[in-house]
N, CA, C and O atoms as a MOPAC input file, in Angstrom:
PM7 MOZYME 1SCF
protein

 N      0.81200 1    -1.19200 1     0.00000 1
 C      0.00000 1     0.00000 1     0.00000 1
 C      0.86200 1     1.26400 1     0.00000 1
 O      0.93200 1     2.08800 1    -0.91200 1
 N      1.37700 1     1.27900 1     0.93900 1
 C      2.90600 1     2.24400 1     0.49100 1
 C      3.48300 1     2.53900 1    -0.46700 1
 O      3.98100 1     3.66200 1    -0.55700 1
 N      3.58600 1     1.62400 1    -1.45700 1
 C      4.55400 1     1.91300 1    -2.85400 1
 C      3.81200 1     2.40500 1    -3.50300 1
 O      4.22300 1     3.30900 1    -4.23100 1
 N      1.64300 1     1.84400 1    -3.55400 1
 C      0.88300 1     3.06400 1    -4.37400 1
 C      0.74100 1     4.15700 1    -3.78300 1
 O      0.12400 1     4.78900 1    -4.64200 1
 N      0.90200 1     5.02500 1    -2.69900 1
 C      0.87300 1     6.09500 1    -2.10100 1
 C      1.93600 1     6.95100 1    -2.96200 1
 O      1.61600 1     7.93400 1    -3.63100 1
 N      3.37300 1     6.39000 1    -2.83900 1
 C      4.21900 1     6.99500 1    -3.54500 1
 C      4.32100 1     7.21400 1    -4.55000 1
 O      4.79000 1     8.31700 1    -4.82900 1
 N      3.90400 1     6.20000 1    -5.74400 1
 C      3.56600 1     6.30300 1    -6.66000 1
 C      2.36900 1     7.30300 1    -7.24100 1
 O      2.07100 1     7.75700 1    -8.34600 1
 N      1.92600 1     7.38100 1    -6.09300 1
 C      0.56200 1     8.61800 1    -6.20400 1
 C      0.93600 1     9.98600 1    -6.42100 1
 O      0.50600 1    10.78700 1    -7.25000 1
 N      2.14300 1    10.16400 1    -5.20000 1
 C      2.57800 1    11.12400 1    -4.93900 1
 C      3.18500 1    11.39400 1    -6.07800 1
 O      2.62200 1    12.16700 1    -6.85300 1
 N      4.32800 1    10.87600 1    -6.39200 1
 C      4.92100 1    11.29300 1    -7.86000 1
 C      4.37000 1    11.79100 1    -8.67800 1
 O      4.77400 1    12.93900 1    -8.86500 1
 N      3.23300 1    11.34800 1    -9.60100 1
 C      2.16500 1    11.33400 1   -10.48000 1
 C      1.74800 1    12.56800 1   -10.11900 1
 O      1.65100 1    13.41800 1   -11.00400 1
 N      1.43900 1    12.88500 1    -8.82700 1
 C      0.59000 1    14.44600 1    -8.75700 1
 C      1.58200 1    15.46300 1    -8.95000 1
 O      1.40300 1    16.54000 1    -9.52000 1
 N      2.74400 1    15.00100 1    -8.38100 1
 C      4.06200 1    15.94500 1    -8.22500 1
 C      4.56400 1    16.14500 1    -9.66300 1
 O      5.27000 1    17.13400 1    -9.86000 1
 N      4.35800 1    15.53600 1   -10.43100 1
 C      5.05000 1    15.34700 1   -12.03800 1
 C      4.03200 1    16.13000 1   -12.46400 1
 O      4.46100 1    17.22100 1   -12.83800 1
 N      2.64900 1    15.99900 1   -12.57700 1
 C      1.69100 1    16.93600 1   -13.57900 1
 C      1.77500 1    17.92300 1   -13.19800 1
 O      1.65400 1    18.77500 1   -14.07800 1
 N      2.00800 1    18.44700 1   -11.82200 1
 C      2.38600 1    19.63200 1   -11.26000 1
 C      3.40900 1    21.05000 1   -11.81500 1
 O      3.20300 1    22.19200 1   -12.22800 1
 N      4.82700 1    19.99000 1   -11.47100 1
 C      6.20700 1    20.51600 1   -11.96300 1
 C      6.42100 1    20.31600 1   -13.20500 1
 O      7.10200 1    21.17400 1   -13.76500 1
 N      5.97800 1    19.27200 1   -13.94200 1
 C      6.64700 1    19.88800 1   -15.27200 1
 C      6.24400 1    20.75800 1   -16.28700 1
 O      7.00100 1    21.35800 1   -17.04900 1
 N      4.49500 1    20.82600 1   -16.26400 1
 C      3.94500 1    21.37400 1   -17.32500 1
 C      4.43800 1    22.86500 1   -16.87100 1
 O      4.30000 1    23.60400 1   -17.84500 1
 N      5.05000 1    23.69600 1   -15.56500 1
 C      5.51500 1    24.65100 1   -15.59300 1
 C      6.77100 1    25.28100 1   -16.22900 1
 O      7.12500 1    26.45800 1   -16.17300 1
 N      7.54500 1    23.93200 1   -17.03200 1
 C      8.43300 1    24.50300 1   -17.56700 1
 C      8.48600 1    25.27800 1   -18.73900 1
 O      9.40400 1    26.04700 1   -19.02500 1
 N      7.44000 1    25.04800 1   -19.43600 1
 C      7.07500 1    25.89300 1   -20.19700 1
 C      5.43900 1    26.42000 1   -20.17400 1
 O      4.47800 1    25.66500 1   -20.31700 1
 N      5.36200 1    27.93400 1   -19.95300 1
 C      4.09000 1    28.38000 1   -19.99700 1
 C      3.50900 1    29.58100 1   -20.47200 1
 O      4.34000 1    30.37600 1   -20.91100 1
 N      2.78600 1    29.80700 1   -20.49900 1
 C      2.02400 1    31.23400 1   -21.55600 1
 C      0.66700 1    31.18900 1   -21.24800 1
 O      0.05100 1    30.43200 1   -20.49800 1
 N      0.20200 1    32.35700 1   -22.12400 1
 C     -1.10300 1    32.15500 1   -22.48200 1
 C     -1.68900 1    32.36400 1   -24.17600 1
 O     -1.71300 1    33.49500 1   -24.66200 1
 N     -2.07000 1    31.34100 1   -24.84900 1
 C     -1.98700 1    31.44300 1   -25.99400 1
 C     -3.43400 1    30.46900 1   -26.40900 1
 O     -4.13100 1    29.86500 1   -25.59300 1
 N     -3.68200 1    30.53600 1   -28.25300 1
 C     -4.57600 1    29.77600 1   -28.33500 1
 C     -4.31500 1    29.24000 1   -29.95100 1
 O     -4.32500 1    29.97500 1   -30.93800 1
 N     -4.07600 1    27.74000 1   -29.94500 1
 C     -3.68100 1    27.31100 1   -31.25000 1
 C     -4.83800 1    26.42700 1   -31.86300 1
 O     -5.87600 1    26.08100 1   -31.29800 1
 N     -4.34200 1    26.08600 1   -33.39600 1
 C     -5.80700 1    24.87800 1   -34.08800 1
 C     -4.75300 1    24.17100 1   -34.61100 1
 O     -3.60900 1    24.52800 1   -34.89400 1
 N     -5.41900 1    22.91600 1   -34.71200 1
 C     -4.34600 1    21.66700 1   -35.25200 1
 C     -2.98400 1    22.28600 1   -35.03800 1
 O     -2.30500 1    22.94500 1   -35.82500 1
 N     -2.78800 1    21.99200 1   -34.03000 1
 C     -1.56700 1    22.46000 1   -33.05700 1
 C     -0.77400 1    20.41400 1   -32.60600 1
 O     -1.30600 1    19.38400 1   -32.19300 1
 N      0.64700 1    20.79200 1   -33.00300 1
 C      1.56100 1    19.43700 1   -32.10400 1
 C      2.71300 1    19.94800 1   -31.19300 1
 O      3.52200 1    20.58400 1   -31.86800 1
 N      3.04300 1    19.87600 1   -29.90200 1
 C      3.66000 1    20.67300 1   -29.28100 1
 C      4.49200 1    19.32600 1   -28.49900 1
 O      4.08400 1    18.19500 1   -28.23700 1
 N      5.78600 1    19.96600 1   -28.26900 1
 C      6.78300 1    18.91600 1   -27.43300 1
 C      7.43300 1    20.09200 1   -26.43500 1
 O      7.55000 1    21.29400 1   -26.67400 1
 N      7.68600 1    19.60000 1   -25.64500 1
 C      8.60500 1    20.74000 1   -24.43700 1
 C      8.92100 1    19.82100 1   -23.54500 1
 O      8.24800 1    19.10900 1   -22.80000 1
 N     10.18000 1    19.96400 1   -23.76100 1
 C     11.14300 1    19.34700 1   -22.53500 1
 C     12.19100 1    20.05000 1   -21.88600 1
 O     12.21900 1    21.28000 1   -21.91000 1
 N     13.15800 1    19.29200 1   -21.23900 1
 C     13.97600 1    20.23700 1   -20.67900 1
 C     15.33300 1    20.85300 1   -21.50800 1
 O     16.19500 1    21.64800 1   -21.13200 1
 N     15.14400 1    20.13200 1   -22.81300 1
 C     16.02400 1    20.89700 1   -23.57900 1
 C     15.14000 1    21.41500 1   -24.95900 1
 O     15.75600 1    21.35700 1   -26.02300 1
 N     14.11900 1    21.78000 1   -24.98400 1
 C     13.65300 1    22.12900 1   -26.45800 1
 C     11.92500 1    22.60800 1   -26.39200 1
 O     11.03200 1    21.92100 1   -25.89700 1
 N     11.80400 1    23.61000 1   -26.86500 1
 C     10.40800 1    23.96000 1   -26.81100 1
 C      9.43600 1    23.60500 1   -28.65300 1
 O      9.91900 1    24.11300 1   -29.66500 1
 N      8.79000 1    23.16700 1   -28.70100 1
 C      8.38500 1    22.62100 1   -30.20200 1
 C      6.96200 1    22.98900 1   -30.54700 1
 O      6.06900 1    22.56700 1   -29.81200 1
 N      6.69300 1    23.66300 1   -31.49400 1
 C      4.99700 1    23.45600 1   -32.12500 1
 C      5.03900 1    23.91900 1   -33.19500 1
 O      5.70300 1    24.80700 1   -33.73100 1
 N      3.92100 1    22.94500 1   -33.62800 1
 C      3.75000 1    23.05000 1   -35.47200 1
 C      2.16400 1    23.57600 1   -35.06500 1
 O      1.74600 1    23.59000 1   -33.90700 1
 N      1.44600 1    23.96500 1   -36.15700 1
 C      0.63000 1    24.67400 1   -35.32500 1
 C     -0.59200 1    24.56800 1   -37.18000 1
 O     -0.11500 1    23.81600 1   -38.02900 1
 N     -1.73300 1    25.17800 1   -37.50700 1
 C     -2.31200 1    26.47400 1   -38.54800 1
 C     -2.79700 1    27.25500 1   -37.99600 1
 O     -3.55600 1    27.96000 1   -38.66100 1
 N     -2.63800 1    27.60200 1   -36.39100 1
 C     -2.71200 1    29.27900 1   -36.19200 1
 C     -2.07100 1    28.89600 1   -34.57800 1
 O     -2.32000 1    27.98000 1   -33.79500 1
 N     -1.16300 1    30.04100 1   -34.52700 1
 C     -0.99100 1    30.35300 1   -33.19700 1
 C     -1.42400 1    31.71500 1   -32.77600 1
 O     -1.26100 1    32.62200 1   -33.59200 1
 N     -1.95500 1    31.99000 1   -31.61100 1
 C     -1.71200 1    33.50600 1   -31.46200 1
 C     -1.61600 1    33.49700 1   -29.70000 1
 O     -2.32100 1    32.74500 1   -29.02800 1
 N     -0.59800 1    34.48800 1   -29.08400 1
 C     -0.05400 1    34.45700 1   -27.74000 1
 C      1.17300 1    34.23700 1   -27.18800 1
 O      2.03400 1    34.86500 1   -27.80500 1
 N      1.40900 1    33.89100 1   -26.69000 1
 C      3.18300 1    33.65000 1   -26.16100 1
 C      3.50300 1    32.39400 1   -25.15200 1
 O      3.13700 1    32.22900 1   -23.98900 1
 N      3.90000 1    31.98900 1   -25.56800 1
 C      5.12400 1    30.75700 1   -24.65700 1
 C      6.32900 1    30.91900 1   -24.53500 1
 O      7.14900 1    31.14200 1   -25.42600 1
 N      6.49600 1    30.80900 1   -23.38300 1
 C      7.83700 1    31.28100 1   -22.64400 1
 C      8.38200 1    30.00400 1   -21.54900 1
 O      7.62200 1    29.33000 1   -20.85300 1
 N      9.86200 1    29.87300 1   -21.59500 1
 C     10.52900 1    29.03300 1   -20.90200 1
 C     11.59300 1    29.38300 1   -20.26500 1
 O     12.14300 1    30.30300 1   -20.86900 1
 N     12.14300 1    29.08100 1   -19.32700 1
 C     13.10800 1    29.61700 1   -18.48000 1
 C     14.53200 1    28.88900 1   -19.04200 1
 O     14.14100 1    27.94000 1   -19.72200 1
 N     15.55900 1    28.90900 1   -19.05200 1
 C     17.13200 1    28.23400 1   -18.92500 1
 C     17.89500 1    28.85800 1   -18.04600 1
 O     17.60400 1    30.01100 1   -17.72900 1
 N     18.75900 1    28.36000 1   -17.61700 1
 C     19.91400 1    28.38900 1   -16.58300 1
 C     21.14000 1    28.48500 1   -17.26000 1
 O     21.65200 1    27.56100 1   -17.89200 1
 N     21.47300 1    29.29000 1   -17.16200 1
 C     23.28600 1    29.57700 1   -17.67000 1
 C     24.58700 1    29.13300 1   -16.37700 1
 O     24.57300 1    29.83700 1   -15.36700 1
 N     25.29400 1    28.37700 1   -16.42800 1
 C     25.87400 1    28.37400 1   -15.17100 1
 C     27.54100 1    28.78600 1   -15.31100 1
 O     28.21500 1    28.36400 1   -16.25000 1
 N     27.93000 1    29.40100 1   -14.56600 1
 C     29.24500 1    30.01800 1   -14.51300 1
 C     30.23200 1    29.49300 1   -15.94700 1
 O     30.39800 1    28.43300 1   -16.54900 1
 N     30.56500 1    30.41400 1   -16.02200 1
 C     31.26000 1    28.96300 1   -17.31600 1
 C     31.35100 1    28.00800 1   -18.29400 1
 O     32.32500 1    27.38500 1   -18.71800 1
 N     29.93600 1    27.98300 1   -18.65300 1
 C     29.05600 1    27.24700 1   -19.30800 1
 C     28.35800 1    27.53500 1   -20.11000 1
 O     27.31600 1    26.88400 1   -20.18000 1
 N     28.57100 1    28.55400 1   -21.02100 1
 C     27.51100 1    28.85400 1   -22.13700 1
 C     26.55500 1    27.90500 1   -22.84900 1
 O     26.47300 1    26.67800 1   -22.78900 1
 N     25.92800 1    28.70800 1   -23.46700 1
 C     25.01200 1    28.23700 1   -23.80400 1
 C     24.73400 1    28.50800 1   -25.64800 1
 O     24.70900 1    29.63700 1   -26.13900 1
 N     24.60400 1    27.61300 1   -26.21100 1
 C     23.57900 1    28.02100 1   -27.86000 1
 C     22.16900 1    27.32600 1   -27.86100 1
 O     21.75000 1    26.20200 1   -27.58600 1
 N     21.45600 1    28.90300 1   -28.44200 1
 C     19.99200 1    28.59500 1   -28.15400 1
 C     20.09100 1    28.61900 1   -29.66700 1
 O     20.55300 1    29.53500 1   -30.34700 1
 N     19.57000 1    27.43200 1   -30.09800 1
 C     18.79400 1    26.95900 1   -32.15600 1
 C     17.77300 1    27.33100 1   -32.11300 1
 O     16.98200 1    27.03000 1   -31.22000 1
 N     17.42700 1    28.38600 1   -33.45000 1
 C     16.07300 1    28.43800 1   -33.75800 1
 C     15.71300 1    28.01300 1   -35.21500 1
 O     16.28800 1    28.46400 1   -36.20500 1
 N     14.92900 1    27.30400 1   -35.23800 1
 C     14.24600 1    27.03900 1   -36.51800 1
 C     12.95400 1    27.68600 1   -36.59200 1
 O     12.18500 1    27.75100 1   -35.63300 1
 N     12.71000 1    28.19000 1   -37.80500 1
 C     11.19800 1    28.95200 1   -37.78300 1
 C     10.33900 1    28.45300 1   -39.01400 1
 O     11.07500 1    28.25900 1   -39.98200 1
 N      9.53500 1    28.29200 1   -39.17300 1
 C      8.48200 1    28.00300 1   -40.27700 1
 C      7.83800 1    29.08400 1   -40.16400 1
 O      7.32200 1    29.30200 1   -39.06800 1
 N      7.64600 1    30.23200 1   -41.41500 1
 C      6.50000 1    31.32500 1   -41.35400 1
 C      5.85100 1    31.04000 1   -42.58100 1
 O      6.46800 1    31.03700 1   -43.64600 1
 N      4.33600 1    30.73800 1   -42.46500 1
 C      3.42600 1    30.84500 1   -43.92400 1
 C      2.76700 1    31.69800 1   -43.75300 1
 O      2.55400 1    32.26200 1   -44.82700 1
 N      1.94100 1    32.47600 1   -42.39600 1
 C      1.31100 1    33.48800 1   -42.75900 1
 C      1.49800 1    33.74000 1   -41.25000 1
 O      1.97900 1    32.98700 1   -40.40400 1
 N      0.92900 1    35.15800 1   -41.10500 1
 C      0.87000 1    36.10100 1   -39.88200 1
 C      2.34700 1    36.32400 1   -39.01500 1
 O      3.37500 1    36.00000 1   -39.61000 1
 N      2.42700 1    36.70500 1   -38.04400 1
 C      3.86800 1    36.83300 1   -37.44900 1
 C      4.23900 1    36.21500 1   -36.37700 1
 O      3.44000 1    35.67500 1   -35.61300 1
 N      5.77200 1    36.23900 1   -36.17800 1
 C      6.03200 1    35.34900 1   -35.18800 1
 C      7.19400 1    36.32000 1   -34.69000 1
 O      7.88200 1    36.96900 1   -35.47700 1
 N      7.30700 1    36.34700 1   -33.64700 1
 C      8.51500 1    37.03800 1   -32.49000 1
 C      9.33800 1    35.90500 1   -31.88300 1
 O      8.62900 1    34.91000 1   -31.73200 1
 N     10.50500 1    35.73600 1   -31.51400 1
 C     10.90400 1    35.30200 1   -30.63600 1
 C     12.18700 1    36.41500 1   -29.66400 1
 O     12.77200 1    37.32800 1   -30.24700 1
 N     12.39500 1    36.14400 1   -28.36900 1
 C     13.05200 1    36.97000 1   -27.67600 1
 C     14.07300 1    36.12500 1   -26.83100 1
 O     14.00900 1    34.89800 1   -26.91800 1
 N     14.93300 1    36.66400 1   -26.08600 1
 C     15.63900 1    36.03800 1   -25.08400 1
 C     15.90600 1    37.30200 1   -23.67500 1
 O     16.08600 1    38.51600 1   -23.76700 1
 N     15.87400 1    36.90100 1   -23.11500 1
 C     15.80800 1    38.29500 1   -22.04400 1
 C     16.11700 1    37.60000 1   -20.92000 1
 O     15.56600 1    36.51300 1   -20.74300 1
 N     17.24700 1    38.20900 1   -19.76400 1
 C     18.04900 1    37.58000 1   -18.56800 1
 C     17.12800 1    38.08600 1   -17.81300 1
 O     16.22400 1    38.66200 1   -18.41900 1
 N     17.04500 1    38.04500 1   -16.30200 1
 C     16.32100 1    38.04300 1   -15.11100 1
 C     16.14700 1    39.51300 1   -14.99500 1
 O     15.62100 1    39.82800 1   -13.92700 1
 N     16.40200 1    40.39100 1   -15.69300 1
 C     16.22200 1    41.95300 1   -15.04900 1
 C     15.60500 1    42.33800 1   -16.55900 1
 O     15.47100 1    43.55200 1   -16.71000 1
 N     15.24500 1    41.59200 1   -17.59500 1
 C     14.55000 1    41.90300 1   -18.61900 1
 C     15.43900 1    42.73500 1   -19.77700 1
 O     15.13700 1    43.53600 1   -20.66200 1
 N     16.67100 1    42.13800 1   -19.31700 1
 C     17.61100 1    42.63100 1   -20.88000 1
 C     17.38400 1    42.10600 1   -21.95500 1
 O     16.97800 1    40.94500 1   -21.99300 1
 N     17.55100 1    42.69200 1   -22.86000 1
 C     17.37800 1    41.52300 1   -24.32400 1
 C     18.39200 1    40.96200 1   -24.53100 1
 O     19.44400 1    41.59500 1   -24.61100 1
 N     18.33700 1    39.59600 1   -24.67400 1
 C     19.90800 1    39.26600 1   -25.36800 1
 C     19.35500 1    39.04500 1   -26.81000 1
 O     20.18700 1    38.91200 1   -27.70700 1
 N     18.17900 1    38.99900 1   -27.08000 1
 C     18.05800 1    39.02600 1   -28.30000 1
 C     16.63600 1    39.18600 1   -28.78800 1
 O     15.95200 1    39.00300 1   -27.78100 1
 N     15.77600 1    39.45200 1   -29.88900 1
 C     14.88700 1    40.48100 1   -29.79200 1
 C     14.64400 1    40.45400 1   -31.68300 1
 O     15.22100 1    41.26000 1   -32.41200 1
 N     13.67100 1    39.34500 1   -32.21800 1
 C     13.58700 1    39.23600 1   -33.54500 1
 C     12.20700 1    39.52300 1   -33.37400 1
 O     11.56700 1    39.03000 1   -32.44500 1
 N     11.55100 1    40.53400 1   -34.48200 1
 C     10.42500 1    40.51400 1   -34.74700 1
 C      9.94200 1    40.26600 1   -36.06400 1
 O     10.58500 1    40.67400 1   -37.03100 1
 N      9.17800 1    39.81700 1   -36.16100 1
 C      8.10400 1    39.36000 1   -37.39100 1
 C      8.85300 1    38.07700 1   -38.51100 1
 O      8.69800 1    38.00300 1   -39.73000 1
 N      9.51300 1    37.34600 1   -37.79600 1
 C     10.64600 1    36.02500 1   -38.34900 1
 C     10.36800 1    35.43700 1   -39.63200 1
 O      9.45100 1    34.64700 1   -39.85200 1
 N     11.27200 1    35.89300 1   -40.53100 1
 C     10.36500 1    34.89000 1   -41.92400 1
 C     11.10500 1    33.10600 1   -41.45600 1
 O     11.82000 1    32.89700 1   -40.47600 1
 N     10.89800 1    32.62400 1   -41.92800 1
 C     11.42400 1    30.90900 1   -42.63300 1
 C     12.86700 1    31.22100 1   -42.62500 1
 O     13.53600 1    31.84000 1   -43.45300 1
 N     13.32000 1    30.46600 1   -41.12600 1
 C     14.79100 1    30.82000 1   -41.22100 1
 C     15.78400 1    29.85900 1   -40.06700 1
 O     15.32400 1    28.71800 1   -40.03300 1
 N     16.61500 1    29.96700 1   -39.42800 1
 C     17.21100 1    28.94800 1   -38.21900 1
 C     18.74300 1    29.54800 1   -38.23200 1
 O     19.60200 1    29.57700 1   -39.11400 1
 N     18.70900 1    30.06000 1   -36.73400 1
 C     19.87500 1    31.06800 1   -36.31700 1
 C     20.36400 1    30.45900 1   -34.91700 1
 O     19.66100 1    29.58700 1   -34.40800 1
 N     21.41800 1    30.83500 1   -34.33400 1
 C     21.74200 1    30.57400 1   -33.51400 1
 C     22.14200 1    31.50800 1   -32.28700 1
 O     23.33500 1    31.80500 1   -32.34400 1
 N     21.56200 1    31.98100 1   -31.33700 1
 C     21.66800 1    33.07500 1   -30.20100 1
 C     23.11100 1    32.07700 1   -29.24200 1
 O     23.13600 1    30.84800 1   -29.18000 1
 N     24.30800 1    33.13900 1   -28.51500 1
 C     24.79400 1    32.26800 1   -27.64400 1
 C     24.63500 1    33.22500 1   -26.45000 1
 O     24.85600 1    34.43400 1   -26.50500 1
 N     24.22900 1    32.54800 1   -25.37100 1
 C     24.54800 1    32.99500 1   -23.95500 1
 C     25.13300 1    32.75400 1   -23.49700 1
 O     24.92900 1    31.66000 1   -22.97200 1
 N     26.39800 1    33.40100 1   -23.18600 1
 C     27.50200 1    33.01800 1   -22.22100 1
 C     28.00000 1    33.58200 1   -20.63200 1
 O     29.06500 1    33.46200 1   -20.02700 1
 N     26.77200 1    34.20800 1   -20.30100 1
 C     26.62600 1    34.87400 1   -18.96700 1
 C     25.71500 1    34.34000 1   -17.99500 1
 O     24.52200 1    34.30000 1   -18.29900 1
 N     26.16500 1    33.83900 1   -16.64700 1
 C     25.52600 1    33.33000 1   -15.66700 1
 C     24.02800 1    33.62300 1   -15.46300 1
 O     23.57700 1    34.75500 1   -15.63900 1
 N     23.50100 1    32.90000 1   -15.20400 1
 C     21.72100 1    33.74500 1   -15.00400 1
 C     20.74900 1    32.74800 1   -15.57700 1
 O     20.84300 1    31.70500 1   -16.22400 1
 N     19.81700 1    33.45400 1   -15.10300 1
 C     18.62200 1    32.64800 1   -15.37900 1
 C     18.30400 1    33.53600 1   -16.67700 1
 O     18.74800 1    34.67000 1   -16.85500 1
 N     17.17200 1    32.59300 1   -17.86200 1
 C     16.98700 1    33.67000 1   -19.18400 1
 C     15.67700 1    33.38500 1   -19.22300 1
 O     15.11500 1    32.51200 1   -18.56200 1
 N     15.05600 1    34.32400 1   -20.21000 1
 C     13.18400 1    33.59300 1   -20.47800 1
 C     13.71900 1    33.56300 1   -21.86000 1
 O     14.10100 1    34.62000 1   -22.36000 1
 N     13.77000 1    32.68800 1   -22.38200 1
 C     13.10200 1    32.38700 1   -23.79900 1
 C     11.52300 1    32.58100 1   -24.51900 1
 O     10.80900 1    31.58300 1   -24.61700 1
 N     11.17400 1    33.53900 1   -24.87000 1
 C      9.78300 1    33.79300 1   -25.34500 1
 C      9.36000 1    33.54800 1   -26.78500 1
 O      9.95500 1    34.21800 1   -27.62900 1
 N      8.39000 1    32.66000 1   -27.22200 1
 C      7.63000 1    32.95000 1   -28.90400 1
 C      6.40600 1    33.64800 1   -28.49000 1
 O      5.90400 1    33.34100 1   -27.40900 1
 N      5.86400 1    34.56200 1   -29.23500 1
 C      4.83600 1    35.34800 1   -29.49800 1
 C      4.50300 1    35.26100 1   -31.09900 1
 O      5.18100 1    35.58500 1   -32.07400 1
 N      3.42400 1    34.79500 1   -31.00900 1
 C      2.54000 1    34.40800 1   -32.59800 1
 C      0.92800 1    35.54400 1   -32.43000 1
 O      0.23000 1    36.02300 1   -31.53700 1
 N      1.00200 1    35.51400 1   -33.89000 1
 C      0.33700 1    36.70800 1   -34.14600 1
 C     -0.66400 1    36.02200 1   -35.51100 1
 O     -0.34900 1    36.16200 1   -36.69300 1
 N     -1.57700 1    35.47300 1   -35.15700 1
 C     -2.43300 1    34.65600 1   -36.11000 1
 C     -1.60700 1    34.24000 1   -37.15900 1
 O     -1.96600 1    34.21200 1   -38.33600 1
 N     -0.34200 1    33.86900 1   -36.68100 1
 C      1.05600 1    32.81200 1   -37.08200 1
 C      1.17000 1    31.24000 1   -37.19500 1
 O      1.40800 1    30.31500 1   -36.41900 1
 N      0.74500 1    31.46300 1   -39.20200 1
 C      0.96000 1    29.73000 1   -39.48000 1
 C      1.90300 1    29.14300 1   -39.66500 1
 O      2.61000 1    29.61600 1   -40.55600 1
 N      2.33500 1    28.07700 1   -39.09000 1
 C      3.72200 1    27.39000 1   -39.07200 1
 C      4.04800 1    26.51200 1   -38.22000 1
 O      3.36100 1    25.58500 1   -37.78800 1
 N      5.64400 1    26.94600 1   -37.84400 1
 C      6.20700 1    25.88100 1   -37.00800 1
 C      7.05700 1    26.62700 1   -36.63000 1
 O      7.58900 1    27.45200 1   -37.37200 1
 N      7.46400 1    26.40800 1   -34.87900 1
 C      8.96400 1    26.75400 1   -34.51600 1
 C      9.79100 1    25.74600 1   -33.64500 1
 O      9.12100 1    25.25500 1   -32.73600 1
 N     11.36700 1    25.23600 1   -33.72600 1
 C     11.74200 1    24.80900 1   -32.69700 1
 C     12.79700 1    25.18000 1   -31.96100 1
 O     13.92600 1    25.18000 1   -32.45000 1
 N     12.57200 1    25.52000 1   -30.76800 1
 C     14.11800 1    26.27200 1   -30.18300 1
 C     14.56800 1    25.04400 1   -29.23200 1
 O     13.89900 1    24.36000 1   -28.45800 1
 N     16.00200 1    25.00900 1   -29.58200 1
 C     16.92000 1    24.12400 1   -28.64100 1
 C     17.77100 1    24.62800 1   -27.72200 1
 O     18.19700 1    25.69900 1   -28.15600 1
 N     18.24800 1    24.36400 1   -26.61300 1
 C     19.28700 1    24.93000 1   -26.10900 1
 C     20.40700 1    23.26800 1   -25.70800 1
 O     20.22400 1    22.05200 1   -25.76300 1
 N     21.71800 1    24.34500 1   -25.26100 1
 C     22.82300 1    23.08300 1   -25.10900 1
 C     23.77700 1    23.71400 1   -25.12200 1
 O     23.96400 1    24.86400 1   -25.52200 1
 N     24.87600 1    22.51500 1   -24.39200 1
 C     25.87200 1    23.68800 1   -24.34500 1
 C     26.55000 1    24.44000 1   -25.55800 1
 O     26.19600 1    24.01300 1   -26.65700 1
 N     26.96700 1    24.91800 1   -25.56100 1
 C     28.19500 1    26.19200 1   -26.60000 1
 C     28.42100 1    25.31000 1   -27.60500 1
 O     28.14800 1    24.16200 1   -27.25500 1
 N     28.90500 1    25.42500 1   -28.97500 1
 C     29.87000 1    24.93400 1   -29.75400 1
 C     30.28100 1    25.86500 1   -30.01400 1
 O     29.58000 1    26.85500 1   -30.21900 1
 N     31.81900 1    25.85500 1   -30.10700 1
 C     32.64300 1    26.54400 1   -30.45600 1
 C     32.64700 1    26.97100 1   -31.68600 1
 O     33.04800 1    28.11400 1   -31.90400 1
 N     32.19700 1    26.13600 1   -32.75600 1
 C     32.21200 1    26.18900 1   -34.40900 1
 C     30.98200 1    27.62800 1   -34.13800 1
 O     31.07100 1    28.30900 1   -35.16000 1
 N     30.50600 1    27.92300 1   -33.70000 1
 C     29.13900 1    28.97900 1   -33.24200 1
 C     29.54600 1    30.52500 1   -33.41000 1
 O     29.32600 1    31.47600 1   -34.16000 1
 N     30.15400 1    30.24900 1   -32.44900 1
 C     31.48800 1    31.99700 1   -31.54500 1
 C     32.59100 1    32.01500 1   -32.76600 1
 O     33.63000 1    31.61200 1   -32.24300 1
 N     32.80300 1    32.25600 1   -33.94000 1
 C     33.19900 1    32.13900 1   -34.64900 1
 C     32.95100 1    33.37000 1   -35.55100 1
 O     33.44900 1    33.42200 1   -36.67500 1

């Protein structure tokens, strides 16, 4: 009886904590979405609103954030901004494209998409640095 208790516990504790890793308020149609702890994903024929995710930079440790974008119609933003709301980076209206942002400063970051009755797809990755990048 114990091991289903715990098992309970987990289960509530998991639907809890993870769906916070990525969150917004937004509203999509024939929408497919993945978010984990390294990658935020959706293919979408309309998005409109924002999803936002947090990353951790740790001393020493940079970071490259991948973007891939699909634009067929309406607009799409994406941003990067550290804990006091700097931009580290700041694209508006994204055509059909895949770039690479690096963070190499300690801190917590928000990663944000903002869609604007935006048909498509986007996927952002993060991981550590490659050097071939900073180049």
């Amino acid at each position: 009886m114990t091991n289903r208790k715990l098992i309970l516990l987990f289960l509530i504790l998991a639907a809890v904590i993870l769906p916070g890793c990525t969150y917004g308020n937004y509203s999509s149609t024939r929408s497919v979405q993945i978010n984990t702890s390294s990658q935020m994903y959706m293919s979408y024929a309309k998005f409109n609103g924002t999803r936002t995710t947090q990353v951790r930079v740790k001393k020493g440790k940079p970071i490259d954030v991948h973007a891939k974008i699909v634009s067929k119609e309406g607009n799409l933003d994406l941003s990067v901004t550290d804990d006091k709301k700097n931009k580290i980076y700041n694209g508006k209206n994204l055509p059909t494209s895949s770039f690479v942002v690096t963070i190499d400063k300690e801190g917590v970051y928000n990663i944000t998409v903002r869609g604007e009755k935006h048909k498509g797809s986007y996927k952002i990755t993060w991981g550590e640095a490659n050097e071939e990048n900073n180049k």
